[in-house]
KOLNUDO-96664 format. One record per residue (C-alpha): residue in three letters; x, y, z. Coordinates in nm, 3 decimals. Layout:
BEGIN
SITE   code        xx        yy        zz
SITE    ALA         X         Y         Z
...
***
This chain:
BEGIN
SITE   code        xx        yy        zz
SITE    UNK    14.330    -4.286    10.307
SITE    UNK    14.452    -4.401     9.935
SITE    UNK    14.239    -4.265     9.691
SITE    UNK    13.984    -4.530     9.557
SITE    UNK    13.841    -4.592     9.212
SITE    UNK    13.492    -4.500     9.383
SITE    UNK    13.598    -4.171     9.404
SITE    UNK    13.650    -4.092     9.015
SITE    UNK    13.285    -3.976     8.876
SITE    UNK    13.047    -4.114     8.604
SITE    UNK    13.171    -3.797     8.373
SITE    UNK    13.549    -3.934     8.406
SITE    UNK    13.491    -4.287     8.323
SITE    UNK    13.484    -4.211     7.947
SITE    UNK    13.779    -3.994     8.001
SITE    UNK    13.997    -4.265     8.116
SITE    UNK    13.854    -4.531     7.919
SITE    UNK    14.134    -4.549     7.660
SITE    UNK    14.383    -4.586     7.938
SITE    UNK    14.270    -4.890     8.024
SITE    UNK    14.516    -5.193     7.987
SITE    UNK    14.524    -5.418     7.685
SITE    UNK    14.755    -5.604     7.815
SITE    UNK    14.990    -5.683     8.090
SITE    UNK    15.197    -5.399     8.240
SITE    UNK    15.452    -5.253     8.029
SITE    UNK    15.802    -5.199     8.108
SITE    UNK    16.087    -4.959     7.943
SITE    UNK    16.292    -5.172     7.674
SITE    UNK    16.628    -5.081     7.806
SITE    UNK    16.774    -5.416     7.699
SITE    UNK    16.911    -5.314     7.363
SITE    UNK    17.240    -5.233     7.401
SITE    UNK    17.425    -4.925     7.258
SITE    UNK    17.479    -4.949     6.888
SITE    UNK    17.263    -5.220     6.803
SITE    UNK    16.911    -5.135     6.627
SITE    UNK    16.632    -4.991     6.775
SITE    UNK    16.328    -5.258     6.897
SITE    UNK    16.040    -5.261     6.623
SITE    UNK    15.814    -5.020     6.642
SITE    UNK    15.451    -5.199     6.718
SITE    UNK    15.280    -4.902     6.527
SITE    UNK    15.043    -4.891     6.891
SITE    UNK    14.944    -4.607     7.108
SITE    UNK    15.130    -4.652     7.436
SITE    UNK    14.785    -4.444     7.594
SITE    UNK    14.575    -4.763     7.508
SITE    UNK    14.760    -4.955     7.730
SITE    UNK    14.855    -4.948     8.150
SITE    UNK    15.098    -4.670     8.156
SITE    UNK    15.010    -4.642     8.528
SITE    UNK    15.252    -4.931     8.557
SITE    UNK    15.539    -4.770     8.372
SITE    UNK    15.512    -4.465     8.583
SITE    UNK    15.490    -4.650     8.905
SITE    UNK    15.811    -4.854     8.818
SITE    UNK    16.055    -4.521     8.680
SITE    UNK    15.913    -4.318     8.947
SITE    UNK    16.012    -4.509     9.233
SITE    UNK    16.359    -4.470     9.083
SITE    UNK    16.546    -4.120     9.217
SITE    UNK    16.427    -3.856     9.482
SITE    UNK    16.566    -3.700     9.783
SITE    UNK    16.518    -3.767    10.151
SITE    UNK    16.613    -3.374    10.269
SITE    UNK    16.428    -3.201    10.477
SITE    UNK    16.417    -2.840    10.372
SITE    UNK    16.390    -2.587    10.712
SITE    UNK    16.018    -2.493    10.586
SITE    UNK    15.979    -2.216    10.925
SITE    UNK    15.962    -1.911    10.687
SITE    UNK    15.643    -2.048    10.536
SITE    UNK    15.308    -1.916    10.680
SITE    UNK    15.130    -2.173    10.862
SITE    UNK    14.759    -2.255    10.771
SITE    UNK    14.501    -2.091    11.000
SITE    UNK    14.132    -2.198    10.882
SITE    UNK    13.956    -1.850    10.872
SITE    UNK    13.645    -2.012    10.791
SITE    UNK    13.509    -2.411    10.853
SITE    UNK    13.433    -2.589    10.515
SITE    UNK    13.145    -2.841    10.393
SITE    UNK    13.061    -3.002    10.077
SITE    UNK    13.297    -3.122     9.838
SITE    UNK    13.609    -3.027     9.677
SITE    UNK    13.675    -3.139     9.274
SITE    UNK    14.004    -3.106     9.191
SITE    UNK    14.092    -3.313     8.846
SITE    UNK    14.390    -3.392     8.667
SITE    UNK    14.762    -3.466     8.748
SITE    UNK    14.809    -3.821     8.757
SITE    UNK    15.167    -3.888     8.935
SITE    UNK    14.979    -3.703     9.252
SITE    UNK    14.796    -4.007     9.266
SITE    UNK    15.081    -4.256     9.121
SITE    UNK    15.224    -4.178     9.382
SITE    UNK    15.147    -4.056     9.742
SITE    UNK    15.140    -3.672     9.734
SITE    UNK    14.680    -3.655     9.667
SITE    UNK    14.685    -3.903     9.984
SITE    UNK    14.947    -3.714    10.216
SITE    UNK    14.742    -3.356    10.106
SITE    UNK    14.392    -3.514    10.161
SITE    UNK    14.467    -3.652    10.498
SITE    UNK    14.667    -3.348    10.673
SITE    UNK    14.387    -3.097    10.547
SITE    UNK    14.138    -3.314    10.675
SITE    UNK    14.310    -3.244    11.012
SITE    UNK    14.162    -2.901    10.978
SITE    UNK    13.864    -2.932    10.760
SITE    UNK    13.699    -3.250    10.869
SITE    UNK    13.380    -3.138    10.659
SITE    UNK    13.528    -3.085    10.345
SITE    UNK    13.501    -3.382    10.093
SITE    UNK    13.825    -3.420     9.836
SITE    UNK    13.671    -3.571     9.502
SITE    UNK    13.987    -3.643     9.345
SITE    UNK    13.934    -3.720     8.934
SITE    UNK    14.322    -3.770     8.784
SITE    UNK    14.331    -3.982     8.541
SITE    UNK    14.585    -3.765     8.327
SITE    UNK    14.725    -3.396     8.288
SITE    UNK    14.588    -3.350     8.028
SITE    UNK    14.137    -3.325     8.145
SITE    UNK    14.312    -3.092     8.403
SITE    UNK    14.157    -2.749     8.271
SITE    UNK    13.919    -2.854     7.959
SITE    UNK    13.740    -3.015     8.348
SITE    UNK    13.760    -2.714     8.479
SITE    UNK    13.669    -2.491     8.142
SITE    UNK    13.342    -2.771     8.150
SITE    UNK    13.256    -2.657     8.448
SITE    UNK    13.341    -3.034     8.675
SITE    UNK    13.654    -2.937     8.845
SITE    UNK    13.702    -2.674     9.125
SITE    UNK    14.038    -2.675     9.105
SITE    UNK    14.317    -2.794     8.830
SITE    UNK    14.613    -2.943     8.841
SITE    UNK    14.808    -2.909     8.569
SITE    UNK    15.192    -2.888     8.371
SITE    UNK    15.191    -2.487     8.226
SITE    UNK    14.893    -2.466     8.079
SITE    UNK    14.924    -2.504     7.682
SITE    UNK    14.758    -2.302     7.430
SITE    UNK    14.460    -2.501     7.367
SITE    UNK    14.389    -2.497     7.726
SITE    UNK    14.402    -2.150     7.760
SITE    UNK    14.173    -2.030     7.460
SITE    UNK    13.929    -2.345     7.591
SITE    UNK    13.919    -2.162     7.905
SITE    UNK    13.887    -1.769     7.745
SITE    UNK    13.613    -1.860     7.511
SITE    UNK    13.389    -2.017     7.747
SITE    UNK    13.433    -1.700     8.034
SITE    UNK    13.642    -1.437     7.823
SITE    UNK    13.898    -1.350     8.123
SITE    UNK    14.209    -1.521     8.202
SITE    UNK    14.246    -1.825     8.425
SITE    UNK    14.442    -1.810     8.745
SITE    UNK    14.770    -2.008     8.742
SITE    UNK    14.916    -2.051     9.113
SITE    UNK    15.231    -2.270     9.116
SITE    UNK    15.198    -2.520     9.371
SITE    UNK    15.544    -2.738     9.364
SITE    UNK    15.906    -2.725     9.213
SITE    UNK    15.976    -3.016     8.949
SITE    UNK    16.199    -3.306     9.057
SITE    UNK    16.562    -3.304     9.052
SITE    UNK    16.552    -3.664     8.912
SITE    UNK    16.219    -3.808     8.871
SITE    UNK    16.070    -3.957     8.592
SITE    UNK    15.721    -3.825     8.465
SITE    UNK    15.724    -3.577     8.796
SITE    UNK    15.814    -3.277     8.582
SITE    UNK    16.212    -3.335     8.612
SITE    UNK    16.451    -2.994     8.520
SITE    UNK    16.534    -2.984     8.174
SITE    UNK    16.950    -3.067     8.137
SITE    UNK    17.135    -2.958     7.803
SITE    UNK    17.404    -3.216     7.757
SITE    UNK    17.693    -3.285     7.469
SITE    UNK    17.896    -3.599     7.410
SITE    UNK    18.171    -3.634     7.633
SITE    UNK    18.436    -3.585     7.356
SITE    UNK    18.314    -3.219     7.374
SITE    UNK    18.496    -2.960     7.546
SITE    UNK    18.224    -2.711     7.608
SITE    UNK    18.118    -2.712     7.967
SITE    UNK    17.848    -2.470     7.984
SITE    UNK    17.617    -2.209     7.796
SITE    UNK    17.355    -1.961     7.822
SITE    UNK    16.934    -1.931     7.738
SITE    UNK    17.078    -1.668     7.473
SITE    UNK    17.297    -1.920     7.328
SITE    UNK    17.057    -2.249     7.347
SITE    UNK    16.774    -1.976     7.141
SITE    UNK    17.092    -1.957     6.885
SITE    UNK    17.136    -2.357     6.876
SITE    UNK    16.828    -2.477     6.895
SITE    UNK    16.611    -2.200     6.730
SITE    UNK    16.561    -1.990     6.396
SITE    UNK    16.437    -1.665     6.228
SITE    UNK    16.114    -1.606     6.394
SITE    UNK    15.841    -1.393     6.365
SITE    UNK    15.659    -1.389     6.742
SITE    UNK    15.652    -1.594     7.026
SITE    UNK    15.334    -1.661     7.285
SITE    UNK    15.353    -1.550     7.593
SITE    UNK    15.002    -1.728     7.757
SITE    UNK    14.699    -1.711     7.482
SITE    UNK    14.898    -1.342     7.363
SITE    UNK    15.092    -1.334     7.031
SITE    UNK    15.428    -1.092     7.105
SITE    UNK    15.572    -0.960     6.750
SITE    UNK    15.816    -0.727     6.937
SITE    UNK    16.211    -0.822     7.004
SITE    UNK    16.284    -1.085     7.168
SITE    UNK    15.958    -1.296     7.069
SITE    UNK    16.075    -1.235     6.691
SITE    UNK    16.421    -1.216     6.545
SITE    UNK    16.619    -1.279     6.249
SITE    UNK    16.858    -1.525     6.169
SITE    UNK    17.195    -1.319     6.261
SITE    UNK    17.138    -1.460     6.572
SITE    UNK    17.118    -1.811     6.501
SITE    UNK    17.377    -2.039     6.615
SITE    UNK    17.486    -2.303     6.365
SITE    UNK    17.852    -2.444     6.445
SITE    UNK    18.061    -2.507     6.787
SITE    UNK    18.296    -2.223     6.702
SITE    UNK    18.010    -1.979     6.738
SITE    UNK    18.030    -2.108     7.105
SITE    UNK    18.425    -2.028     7.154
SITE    UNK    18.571    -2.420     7.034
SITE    UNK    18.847    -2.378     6.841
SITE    UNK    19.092    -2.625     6.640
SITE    UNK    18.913    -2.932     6.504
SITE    UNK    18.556    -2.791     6.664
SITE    UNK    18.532    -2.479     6.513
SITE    UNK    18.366    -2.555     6.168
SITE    UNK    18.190    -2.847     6.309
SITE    UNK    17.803    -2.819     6.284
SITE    UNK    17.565    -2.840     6.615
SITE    UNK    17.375    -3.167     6.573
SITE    UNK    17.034    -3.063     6.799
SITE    UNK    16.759    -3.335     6.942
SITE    UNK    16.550    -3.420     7.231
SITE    UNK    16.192    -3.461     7.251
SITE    UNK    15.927    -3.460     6.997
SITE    UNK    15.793    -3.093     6.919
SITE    UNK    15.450    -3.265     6.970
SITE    UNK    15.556    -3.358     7.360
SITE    UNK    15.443    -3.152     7.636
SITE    UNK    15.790    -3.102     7.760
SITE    UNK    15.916    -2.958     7.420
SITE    UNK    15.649    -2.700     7.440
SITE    UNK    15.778    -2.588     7.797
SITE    UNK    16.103    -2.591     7.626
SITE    UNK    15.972    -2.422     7.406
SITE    UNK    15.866    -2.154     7.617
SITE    UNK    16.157    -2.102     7.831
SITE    UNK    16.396    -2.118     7.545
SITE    UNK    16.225    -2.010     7.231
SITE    UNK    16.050    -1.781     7.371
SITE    UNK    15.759    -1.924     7.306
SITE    UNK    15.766    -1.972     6.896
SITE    UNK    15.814    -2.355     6.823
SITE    UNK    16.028    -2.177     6.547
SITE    UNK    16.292    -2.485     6.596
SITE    UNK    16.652    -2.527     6.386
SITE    UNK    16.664    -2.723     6.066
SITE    UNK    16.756    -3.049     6.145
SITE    UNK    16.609    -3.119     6.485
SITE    UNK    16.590    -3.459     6.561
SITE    UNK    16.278    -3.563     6.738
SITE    UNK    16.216    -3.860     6.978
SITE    UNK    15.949    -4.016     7.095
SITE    UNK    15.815    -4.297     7.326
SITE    UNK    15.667    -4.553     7.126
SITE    UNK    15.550    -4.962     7.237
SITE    UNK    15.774    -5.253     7.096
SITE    UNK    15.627    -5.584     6.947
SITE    UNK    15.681    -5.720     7.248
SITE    UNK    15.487    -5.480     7.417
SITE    UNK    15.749    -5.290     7.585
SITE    UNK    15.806    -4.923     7.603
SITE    UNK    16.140    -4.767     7.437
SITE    UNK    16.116    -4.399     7.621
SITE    UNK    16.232    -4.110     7.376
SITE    UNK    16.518    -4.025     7.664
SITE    UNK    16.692    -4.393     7.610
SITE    UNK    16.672    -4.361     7.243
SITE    UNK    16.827    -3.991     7.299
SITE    UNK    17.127    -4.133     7.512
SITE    UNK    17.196    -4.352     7.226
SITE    UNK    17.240    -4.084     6.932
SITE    UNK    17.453    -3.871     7.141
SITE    UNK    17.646    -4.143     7.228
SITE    UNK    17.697    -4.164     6.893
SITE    UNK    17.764    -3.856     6.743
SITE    UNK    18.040    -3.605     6.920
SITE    UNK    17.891    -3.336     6.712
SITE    UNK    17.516    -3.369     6.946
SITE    UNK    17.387    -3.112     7.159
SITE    UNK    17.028    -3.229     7.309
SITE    UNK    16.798    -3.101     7.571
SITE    UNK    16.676    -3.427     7.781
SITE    UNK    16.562    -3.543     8.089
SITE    UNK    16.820    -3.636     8.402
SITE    UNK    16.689    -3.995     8.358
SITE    UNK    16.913    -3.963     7.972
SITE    UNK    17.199    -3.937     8.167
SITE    UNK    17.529    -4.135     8.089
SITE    UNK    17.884    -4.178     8.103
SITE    UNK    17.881    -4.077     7.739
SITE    UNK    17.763    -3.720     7.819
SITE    UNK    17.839    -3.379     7.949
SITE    UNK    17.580    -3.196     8.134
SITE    UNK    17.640    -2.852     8.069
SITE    UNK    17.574    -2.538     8.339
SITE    UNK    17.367    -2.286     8.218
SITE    UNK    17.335    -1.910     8.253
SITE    UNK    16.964    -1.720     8.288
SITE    UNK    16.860    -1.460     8.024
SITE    UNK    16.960    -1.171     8.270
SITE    UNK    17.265    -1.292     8.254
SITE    UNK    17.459    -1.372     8.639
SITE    UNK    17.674    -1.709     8.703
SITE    UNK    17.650    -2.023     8.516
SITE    UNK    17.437    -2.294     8.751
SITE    UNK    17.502    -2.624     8.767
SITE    UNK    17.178    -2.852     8.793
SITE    UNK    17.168    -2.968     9.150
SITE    UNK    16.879    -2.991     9.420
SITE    UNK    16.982    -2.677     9.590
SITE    UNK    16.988    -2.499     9.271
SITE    UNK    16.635    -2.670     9.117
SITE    UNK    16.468    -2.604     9.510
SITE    UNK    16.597    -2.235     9.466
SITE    UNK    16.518    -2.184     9.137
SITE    UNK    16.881    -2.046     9.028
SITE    UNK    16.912    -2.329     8.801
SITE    UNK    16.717    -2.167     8.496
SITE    UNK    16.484    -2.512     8.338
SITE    UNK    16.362    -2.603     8.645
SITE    UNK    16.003    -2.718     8.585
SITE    UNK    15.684    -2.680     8.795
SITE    UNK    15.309    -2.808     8.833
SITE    UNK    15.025    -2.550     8.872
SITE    UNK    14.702    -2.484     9.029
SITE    UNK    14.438    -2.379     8.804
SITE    UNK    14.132    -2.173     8.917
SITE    UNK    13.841    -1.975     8.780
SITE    UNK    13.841    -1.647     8.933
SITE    UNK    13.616    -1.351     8.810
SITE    UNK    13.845    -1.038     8.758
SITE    UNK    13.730    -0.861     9.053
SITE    UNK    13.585    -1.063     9.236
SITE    UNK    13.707    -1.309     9.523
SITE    UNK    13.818    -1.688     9.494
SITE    UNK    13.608    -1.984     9.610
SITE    UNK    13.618    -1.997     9.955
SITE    UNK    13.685    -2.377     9.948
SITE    UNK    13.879    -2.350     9.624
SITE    UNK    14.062    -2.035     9.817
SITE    UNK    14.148    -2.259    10.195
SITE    UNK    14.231    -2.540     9.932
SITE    UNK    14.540    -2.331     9.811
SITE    UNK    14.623    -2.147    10.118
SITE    UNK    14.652    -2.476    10.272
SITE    UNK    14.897    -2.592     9.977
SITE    UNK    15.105    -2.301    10.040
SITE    UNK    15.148    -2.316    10.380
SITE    UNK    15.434    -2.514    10.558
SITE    UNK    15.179    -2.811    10.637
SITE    UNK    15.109    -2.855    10.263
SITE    UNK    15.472    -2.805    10.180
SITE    UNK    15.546    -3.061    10.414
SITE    UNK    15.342    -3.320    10.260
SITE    UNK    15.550    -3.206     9.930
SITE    UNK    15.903    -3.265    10.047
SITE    UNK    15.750    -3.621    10.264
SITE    UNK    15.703    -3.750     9.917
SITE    UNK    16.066    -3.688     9.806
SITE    UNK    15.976    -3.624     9.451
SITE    UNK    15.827    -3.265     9.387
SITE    UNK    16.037    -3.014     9.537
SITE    UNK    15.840    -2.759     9.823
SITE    UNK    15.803    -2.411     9.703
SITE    UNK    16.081    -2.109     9.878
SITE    UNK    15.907    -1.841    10.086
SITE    UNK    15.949    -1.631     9.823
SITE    UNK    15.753    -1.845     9.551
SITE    UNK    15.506    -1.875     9.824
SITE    UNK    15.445    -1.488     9.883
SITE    UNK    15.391    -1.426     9.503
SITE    UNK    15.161    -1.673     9.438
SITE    UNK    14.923    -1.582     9.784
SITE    UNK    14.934    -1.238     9.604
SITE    UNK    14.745    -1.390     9.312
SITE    UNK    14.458    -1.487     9.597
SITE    UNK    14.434    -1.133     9.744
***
């Protein structure tokens, strides 16, 4: 059964007020063609008006059909029957899409008792709802650090984080891998995390790891190690002395912050010169996504190196493979390599819980999660075609977290 709006509670409704639309549905401006000025900027917040729309439209766009052999999985066994009623808030595309239905319905195959109260109007209520005390379960991009000292000054101990799907390989808005991509005049072809904390970082002085502050080497460094100019990468001839241009996504944007903490090692300490996008609404009332107006400057400028989304991509760019911080092979983005995790900015969505150190997890809140990490709620992931189902061994280390 499709979610309904009878299922989102009186303590959402003000939540998701200001998403309500002012207008008609809005649609990306990708009419402006290359080299021509950007659409006017209507000066309005694109959360005021029906984004549900936008995300509808781009995410039908990309996806797989594979089927992944899912057999090493553990199936879900019920070890107890369930009542009442299960809150889980947050992650919208769940419900933009199909995956909150598919889950409902197949666990309602083994827990016809349990009730589903689904509340997800956006990412972002995911844990302040469950810091308030309204949600049983969160769904949520990696928790930022607002959310986290929310959560640790209202019960002083950590909340659990259990990963419960792979990012696309191509989706808009369902947590896509990060690509690092040049203009196609450039030569390089690939590069490391080391290198892209040289490019697209400085001199730093920590980095967070969670709600902790690290001062230690690697969260701080000094600027020996910072990257400035293509010959620092191996170009040589006309490259060598030619500065790095960097850009992507505005440091305010959730995805620059998970950048931030793959990369940057968690600092936000970014180069001089970073050139920030952002989605913004056009007179016209049409949105001009921070990715198109990315594919435009590099397009531009054979000097660019940006981090963007696979929706940026063009035949004016180079995606470029890129090696892990232990070091190993240089991956190329592809879905083997975002399902297996070898490519190094994949991205994920989480399950967030409120566990007492010590003590054990919700037993609806804990058959919730075995459920989702058990071939049948896999399943339901990869019958989507956008989020990618978890490996066996993402699986094991996350039922760990629920021993």
């Amino acid at each position: 059964m499709t979610p309904t709006p009878s299922i989102i509670t009186r303590r959402a409704l003000f939540c998701v007020a200001l998403a309500l639309p002012l207008a008609g549905s809005i649609l990306a401006d990708d009419a402006t063609p290359p080299g021509s000025a950007e659409p006017v900027n209507a000066g309005v917040s694109i959360w005021t008006q029906n984004v549900t729309g936008f995300r509808q439209q781009h995410g039908a766009v990309g996806g797989y059909t594979k089927r992944w052999d899912l057999s090493d999985l553990p199936h879900y066994v019920p070890r107890q029957k369930l009542s009442g009623t299960l809150r889980i808030w947050g992650n919208n595309y769940i419900k933009d899409g199909y995956l909150a239905e598919y889950w409902e319905a197949e666990f309602k195959k083994f827990q016809p008792d349990l009730k589903i109260e689904y509340n997800l109007p956006t990412t972002g209520i995911a844990i302040p709802a469950l810091s308030c005390g309204v949600a049983d379960v969160a769904m949520s991009r990696k928790a930022i650090i607002m959310d986290l000292l929310t959560f640790e000054q209202v019960y002083h101990h950590p909340v659990t984080e259990i990963s419960a799907v792979t990012g696309s390989y191509d989706v808009y808005g369902w947590s896509p891998a990060f690509i690092i991509v040049v203009n196609k005049d450039n030569p390089l072809t690939r590069i490391s995390l080391k290198q892209l904390d040289g490019v697209f970082g400085g001199a730093r002085l920590g980095g967070y790891v969670g709600s902790v502050w690290h001062t230690e080497y690697p969260y701080s460094r000094g600027p020996e190690e910072n990257i400035r100019t293509w010959g620092q990468l191996g170009l040589t001839g006309e490259w060598a002395d030619q500065p790095i241009h960097t850009g992507g996504q505005t440091l305010r944007g959730n995805q620059t912050s998970q950048f931030s903490d793959i990369v940057l090692r968690g600092s936000d300490q970014f180069v001089e010169g970073y050139q920030a996008y952002a989605n913004y609404i056009t007179t016209g009332g049409k949105i001009v996504t921070w990715s198109l107006q990315a594919q435009k400057a590099i397009a531009k400028d054979r000097y660019a190196m940006f981090y963007v989304s696979p929706m940026s991509m063009s035949p004016d760019m180079r995606e470029l493979e890129i090696q892990g911080y232990d070091g190993g092979p240089y991956v190329k983005r592809s879905l083997e390599t975002v399902h297996d995790r070898t490519y190094p900015l994949y991205g994920q969505y989480f399950f967030y819980i409120n566990r007492t150190p010590g003590q054990p997890v919700d037993p609806k809140v804990d058959e919730f999660l075995h459920f989702i990490l058990s071939q049948e709620g896999q399943e339901c992931v990869q019958r989507e075609g956008r989020y990618i189902p978890l490996t066996a061994a993402v699986v094991q280390e996350q039922l760990k977290k629920l021993e």
